[in-house]
N, C-alpha and C positions, 0 to 999 in steps of 0.2 A: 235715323241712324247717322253714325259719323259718316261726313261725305270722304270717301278716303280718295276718289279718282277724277280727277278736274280733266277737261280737254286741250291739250297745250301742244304747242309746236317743240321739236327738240331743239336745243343747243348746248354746245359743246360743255358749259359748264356745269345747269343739270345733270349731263349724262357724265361727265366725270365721277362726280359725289355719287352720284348715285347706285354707279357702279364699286364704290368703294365700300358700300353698305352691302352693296349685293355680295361681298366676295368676302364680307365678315358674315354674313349671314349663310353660304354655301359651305363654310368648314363642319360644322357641327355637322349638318343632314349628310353633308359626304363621306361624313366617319361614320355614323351610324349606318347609312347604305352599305359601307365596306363591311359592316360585321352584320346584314342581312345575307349578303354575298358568301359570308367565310373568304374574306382575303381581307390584305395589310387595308392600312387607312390610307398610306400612298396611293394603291391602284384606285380609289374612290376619287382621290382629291384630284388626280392627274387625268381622269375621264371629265370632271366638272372643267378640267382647264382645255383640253380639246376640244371638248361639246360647246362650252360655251363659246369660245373663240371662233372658232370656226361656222357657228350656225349664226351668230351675233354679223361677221362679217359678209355671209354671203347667201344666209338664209331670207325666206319668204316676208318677214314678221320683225322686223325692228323696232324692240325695244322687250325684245321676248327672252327671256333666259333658258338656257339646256345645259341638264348637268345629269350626275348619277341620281337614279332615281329609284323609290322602292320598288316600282312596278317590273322594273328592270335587271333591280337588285335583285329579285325572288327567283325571275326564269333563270338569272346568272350563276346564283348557288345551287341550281340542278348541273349547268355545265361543268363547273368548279367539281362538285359532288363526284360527277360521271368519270371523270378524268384521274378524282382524287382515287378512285377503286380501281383503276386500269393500273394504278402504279404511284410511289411518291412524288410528287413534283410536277404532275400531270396536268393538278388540278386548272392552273393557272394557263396553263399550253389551248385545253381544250376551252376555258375560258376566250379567251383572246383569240380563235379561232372561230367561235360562235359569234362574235360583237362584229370582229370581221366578214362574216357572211351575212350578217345581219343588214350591213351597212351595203354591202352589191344588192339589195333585195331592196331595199328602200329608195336608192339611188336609180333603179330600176321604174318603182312604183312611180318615182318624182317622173322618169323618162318618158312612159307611157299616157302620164295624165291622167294618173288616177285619184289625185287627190282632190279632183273637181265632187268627189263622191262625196266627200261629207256633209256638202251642203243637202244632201236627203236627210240629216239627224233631225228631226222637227224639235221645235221650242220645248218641250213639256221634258223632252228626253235631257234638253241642255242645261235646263231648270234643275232636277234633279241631281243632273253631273256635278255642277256646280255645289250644291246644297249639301251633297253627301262630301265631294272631295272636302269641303269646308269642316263637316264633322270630323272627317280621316284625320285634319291637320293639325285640328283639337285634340283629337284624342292620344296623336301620337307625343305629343305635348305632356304629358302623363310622367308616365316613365321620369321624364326630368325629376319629380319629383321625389325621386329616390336618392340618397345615397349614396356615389358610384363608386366608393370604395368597400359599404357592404353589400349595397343592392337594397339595403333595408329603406321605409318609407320615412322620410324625412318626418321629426316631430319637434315637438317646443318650439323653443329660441330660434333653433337652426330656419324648419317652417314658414317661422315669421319674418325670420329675415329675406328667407326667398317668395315668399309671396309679396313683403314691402318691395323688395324690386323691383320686383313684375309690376305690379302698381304703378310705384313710380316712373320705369319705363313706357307701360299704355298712356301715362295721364303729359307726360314729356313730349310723345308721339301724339298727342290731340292736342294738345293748345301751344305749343312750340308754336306752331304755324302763323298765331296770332301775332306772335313777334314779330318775326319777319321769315320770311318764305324762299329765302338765298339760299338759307345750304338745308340739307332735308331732315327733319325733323329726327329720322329712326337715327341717323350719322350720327345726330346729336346725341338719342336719347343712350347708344351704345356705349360709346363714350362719356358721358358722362356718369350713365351707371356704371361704367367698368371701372372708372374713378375712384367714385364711390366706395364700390366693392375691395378694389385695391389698398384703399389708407383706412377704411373701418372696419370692413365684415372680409377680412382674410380668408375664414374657415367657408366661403358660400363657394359650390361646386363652380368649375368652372372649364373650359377649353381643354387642360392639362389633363384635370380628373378624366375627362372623358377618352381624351388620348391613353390615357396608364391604363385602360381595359383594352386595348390592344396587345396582341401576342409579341411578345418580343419588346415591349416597348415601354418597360413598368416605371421612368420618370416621367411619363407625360410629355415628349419632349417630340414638336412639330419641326422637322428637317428632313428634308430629302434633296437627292439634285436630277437636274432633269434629265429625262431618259430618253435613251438612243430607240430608235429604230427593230423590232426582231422579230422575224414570222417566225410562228409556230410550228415548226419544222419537227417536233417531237408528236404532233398529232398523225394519226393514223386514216388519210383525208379518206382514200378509197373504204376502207374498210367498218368507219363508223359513220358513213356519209347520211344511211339515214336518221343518228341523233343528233349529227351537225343541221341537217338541213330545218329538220322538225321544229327543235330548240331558236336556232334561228331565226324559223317562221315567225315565232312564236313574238320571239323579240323584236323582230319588224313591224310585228302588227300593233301588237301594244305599244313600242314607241313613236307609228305611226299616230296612232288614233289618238293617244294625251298629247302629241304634238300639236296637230291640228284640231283638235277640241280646245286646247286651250289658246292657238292662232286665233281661233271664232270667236273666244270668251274676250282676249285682249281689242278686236274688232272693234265690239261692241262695245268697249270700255275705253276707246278711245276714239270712238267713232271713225274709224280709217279703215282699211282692205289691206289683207292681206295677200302674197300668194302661196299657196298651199302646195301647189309641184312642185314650185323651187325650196320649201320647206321641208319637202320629203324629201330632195336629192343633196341637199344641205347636211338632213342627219343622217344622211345615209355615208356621206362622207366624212363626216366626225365621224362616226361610227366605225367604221375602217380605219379609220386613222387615231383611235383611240384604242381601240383592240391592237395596234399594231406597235405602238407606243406606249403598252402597258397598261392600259385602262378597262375600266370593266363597263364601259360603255353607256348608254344613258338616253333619254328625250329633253321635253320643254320639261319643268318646270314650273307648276302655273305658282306655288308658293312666291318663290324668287323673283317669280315675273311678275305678281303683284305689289312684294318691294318696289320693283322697279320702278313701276309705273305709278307707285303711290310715292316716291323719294324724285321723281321729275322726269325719269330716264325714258326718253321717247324715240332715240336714235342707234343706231350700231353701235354709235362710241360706247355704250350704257355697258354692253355686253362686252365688248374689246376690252373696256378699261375692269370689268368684273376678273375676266379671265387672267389679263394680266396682271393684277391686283394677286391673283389667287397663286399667281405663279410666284410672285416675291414672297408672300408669306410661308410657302412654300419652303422655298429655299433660303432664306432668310432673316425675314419679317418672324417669324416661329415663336421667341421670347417675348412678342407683345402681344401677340393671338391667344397664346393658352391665356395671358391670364384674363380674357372675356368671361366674363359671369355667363353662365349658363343662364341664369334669369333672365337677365337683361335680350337674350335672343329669343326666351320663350314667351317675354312680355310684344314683341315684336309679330310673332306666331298669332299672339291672341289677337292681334289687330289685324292681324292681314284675315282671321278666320270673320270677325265683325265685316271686314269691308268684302270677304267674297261670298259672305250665304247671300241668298236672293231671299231678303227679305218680305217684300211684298209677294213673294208664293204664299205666306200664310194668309194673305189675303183673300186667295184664291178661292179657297173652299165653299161651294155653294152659290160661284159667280160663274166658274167655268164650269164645262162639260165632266161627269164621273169619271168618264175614259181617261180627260188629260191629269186629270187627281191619280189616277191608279198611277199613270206613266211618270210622273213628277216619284209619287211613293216608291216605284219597286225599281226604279234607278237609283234614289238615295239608299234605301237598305242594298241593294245590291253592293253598292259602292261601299256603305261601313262595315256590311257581313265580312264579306270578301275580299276587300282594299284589293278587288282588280277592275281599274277605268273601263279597259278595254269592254269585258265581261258585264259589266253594267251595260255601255253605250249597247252592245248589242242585243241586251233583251230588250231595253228603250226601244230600239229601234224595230225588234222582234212586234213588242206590245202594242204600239204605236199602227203596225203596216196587218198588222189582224184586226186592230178593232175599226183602222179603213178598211179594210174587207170587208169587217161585218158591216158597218152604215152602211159603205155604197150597194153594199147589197140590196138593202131594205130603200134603195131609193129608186130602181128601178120601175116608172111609170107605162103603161100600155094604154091608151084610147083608142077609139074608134075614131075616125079623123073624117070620115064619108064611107056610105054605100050605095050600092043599087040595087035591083034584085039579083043580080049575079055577080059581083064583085064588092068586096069590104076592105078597105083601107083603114090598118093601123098605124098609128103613130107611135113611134117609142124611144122613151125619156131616161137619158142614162147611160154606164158605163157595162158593157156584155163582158162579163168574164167569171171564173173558177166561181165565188162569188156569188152571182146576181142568176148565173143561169138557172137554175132551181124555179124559183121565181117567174123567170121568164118565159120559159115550155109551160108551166101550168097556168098562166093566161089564155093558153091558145086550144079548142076542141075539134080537133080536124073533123068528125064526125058529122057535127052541125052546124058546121062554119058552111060559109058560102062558096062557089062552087070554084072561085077567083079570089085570093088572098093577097093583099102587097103591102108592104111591111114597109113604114119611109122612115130611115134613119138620118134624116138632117137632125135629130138635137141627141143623139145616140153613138155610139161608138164600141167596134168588136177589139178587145185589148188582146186576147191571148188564143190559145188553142183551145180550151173548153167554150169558151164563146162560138167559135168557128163548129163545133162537134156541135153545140147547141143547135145549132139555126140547120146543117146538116139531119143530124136527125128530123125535125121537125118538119123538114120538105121531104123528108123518106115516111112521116106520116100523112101530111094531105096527100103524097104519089100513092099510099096504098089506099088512101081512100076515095079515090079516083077526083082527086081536086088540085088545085097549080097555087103554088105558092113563089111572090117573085119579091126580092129587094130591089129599093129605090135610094138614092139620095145619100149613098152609101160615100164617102170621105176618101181622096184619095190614097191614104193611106189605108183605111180599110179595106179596097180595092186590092191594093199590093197585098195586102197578109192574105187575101182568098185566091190570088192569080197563083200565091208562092203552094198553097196548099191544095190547088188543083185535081192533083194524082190522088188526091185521100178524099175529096167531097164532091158532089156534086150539088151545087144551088144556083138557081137562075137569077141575073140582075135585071133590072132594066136597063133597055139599050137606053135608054134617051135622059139618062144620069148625068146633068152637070159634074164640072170638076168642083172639090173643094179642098180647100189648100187649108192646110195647119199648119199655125204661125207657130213657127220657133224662134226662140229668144237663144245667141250663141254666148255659153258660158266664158266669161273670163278663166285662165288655168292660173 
């Protein structure tokens, strides 16, 4: 497939350009996000210029883009909603009230370190994320294909003309590069289709069109100026605290988790590290400060961020110069933005969805295990049923952490290791918990066992509380059957979990139990 992601160090001039593509690329998704939300296209566009600014400069992940996003958009139009029925004008108050809480929770998450957590998402779940979000970005890709002054489906002439675009945009965006590789291929191919578009094909949808489906706003006409400072002083903080906080929640988690999912996926696509706490308290403070300054707040962006990183942008400047970029079209730039052909940003879309599926997952089938197949399958359809990341990642990670339960269950080994006539030494192989204990009591017959039992756990290990209940019971059956059962070689952290549970069990060790230490490896945050 096309190689769309080279490994390159950043400098100033890649991340310029490249950020100037990112910030013609962020108008269109940010208007549409606005009318997921039910609010203006301003409050969209002016979240994309906070988030990205602000997480661009002092977030985890350089060369990673955050703007208003759908995930974001969805939980935002319940706040919008909530506020809209308490009264007119509301809508917006309790909005901007939720994005600001949202952003003490995340800045919070960064605080505490908990973003070292996501590295538990295993590969098959990130496989998946990838794969479906790639489908999401196609499909929402669709729609363009309409009309937007009737909504009807584009046909004939019209059709052709916007599909020759798109063509011509993907095929500008693949062999451009063979020219020369100075300025970024998408820059070019925008531009020069909007050219195009401009002196030949007038009537092909474009930037403006899509603006004139905004309330209030029926010439298509991108202007706004930049906005002050104002808490939400009309929200009812005591009083609705528990669908501020909820909603919130809500938004914290999902724009935690596509943050740092798609931190991982840039990673690995650029073979570098990121850090993920400082990512979290990064968007926790856009976030606050974009609810606070009118916005409807927002995460990463893996689309944008794979511009990025596919048009050279490997440094802060990429996002700095994005946000800034976004701020003069904004206010100014407005008469050269509408007239962007829609095409030409959907021809863009279609490559960034080639260069993010994880194509060698079709490979997979019949090489890897059924388990990691299921977990790849029911994160992608979670992802395009439901177009919620978050909600995916978590049955991934659901699916993923049951069917290690089940294996390690069934791995569970029990030998005979020595006897005599009055004493029998097992040996046993494995992890003790919720799990495996099943297994592990019906190895043992206290009845015709021998009269002295000891149990050596050097290649073995008690994980939880049902482990602990296991081996408990099972020394309250040799005690009624008038026989002694003793653990040996037991770990010293296994030791600490059975000293801590004391007052609930009774089970004898052996005294003459070396130490044995487990090596920890300390996470980077």
């Amino acid at each position: 497939m096309v190689d769309l992601f080279k490994k390159q160090s950043a400098n100033l001039k890649n991340d310029t350009l490249s950020g100037l593509t990112v910030a013609l690329a962020l108008v269109p998704e940010a208007i549409a996000f606005s009318f997921i939300a039910g609010v203006d296209p301003l409050v969209g566009l002016w979240a994309a210029v906070f988030m990205g600014f602000i997480t661009a400069a002092f977030g985890g992940r350089p060369g990673m883009i955050s703007g208003a996003t759908g995930a974001i958009a969805v939980v935002a139009g319940k706040a919008v909603e909530y506020g809209d029925n308490l009264g007119e004008g509301l809508g917006l108050q309790y909005l901007f009230a939720v994005i600001m809480l949202a952003g003490v929770i995340q800045i919070l998450f960064g605080a505490l370190k908990l973003g070292r957590f996501i590295r538990l998402v295993p590969h098959p779940v990130m496989i998946g994320f990838v794969n479906g979000l790639a489908i999401v970005i196609l499909m929402a890709q669709f729609p363009s294909f309409r009309d937007p002054s009737t909504g009807e489906w584009l046909q004939g002439s019209a059709l052709a003309i916007f599909v020759g675009l798109i063509v011509l945009t993907m095929l500008i965006i693949q062999f451009f590069p063979k020219v020369t590789k100075s300025v970024p291929s998408i820059l070019i191919s925008i531009i020069s289709v909007g050219l195009l578009a401009f002196f030949l094909f007038k009537d092909t949808p474009t930037v403006s069109n899509v603006l004139a489906q905004a309330k209030g706003n029926p010439d298509g006409i991108l202007k706004g100026t930049f906005p002050y400072p104002h808490w939400p002083s009309s929200v009812d903080w005591l009083g609705d605290w528990k669908f501020l906080l909820k909603t919130a929640f809500i938004v914290a988690m999902v724009g935690i988790i596509e943050s740092l999912m798609t931190l991982q996926l840039i990673d690995e696509i650029t073979e570098t590290r990121g850090q993920g706490n400082r990512e979290c308290a990064a968007q926790g403070s856009a976030n606050f400060l974009s609810g606070l300054f009118g916005g409807m707040g927002g995460c990463a962006m893996i689309g944008q961020s794979l511009i990025n990183i596919k048009s050279g942008g490997r440094g802060r400047a990429s996002g700095i110069v994005a946000a800034l970029a976004l701020t003069i079209f904004i206010v100014i730039g407005g008469p050269v933005i509408q007239q962007i052909p829609i095409a030409a940003l959907v021809g863009v879309m279609f490559m960034v969805v080639i260069g993010t599926f994880e194509w060698s997952s079709l490979r997979t089938f019949g090489r890897v295990p059924l388990s990691d197949i299921i977990v790849i399958l029911s994160v992608t359809l979670v992802t395009i049923i439901m177009h919620d990341l978050a909600t995916a990642v978590f049955v991934g990670i659901i699916v993923s952490a049951l069917v290690f339960a089940w294996e390690s269950s069934r791995h569970v080994h029990i030998r005979v290791e020595s006897e005599t006539e009055d004493e029998r030494i097992y040996s046993l192989d494995g992890l003790l918990y919720f799990g495996s204990v099943r297994e592990f009591s019906d190895h043992f017959q206290a009845r015709s066992d021998c009269q002295s039992i000891v149990i050596d756990f050097a290649r073995a290990r008690v994980c939880d509380l049902s482990g602990i209940e296991a081996i408990n019971a099972l020394t309250e059956r040799y005690r009624k059957a008038g026989k002694k059962l003793r653990l040996r070689h037991l770990s010293k952290d296994c030791l600490r979990m059975l000293n801590r549970a004391d007052a609930l069990i009774d089970i004898e060790v052996a005294d003459d139990d070396p130490e044995y230490l487990v090596a920890r490896i300390s996470p980077r945050s």
